[in-house]
N, C-alpha and C positions, 0 to 999 in steps of 0.2 A: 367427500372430496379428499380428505386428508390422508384417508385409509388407502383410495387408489394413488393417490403419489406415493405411497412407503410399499405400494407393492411395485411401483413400476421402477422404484429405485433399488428395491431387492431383485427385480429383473436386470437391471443394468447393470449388478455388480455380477449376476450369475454371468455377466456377457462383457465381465472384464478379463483385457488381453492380458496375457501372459509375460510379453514383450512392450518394453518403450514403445510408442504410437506417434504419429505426426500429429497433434491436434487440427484437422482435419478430416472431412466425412471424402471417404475415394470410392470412386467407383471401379469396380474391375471389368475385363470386355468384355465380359457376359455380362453385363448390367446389374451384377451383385455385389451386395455390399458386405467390405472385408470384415474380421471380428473389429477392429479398432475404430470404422468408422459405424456399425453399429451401437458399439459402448457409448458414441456422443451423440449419435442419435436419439438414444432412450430417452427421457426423463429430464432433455434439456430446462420445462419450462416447470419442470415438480418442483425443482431448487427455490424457483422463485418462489411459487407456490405452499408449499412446506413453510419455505424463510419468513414468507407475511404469514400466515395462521401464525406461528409462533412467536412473533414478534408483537400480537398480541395477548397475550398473558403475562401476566406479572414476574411468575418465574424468569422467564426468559429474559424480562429485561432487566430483572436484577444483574442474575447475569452476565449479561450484555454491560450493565455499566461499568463492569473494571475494564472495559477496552479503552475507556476516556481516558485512561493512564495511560496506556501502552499508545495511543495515538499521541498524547504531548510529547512523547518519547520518541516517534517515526526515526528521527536520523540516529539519536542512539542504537535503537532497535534493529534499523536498517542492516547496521555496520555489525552489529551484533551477531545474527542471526550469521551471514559471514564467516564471524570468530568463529561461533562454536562448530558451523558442517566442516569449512575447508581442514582446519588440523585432527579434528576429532576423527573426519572421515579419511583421512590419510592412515590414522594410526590403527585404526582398527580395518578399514581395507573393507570398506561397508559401499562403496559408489555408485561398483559398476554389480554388487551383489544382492540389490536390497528388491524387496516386488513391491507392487505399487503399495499397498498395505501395510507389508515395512517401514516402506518410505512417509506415508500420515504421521504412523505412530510418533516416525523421529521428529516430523514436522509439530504435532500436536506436543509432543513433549518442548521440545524448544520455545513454542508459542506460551508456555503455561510458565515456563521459567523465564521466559521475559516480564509475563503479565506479570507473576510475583516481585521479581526485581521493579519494576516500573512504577508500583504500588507502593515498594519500601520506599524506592528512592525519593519518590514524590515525597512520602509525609517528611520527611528531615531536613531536603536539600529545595531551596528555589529553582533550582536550573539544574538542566539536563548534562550529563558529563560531556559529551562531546560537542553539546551548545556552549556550555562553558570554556571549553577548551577554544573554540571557535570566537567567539567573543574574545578574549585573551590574546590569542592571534590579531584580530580586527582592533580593536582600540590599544595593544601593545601595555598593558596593565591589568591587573588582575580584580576581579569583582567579586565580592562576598557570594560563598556558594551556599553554605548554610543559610536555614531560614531561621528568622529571627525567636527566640526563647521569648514567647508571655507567660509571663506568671502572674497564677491567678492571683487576684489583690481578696483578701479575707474582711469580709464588710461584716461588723455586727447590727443587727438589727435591735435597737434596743428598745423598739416599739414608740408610739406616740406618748408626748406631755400630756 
């Protein structure tokens, strides 16, 4: 099962378009279908399929658990994601030039330097920066954004009387 999803999604990449697509399946009046509504027709249900086999093994969900960071993050992230395509892609003139493959890559890189940042910020800070900032606005005073320092307490054990 897993083998025929990875080839019908190596078929569906041979049978990606060239050009932006409507994400919709069209029909043309000869009752064929264009390149871009085939690419969505392939392999719609491999995704799924693929996604649960792999979401049982262990790897995978190791994995998969630094995303529990990047979701406590949603609105920073959100607003994030934002920051870096709109000036980034201004300055380098990447928008209307990138193929759909390009465009992963940038996505895949962005998502990887959030998950990182998401991760650091978690372990030091209780709250999210732009939750913070948000709160601050809302009750009009400022709340402790670092997380509290324990330090470990050094027990001697000097055994039983």
């Amino acid at each position: 099962m897993l083998i025929l999803s990875i080839i019908r999604l190596y078929i569906q990449y041979l049978n990606m378009p060239e050009q932006p697509f409507e994400p919709m399946i069209l029909l043309s009046e000869d009752g064929s279908l264009d390149q871009s509504s085939r690419f969505l027709q392939i392999g719609r249900t491999d995704y799924i399929r693929i996604l649960l086999l792999l979401l049982q093994t262990k790897i995978v969900q190791t994995i998969l658990s630094l995303l529990k960071y990047y979701g406590r993050m949603a609105f920073t992230n959100y607003f994030g994601q934002t920051a870096f395509i709109l000036p980034f892609g201004r300055m380098v003139h990447f928008i209307s030039n990138l193929t759909y493959v390009q465009t992963l890559y940038v996505c895949l890189a962005i998502y990887a330097i959030q998950i990182l940042f998401s991760v650091i910020w978690l372990k030091y800070f209780r709250m999210r920066p732009l939750e913070w900032i948000w709160r601050i606005i809302t009750y009009w005073h400022t709340v402790p954004l670092r997380k509290p320092v324990i330090q470990e307490k050094h027990v001697q054990n000097h055994g039983s009387l």
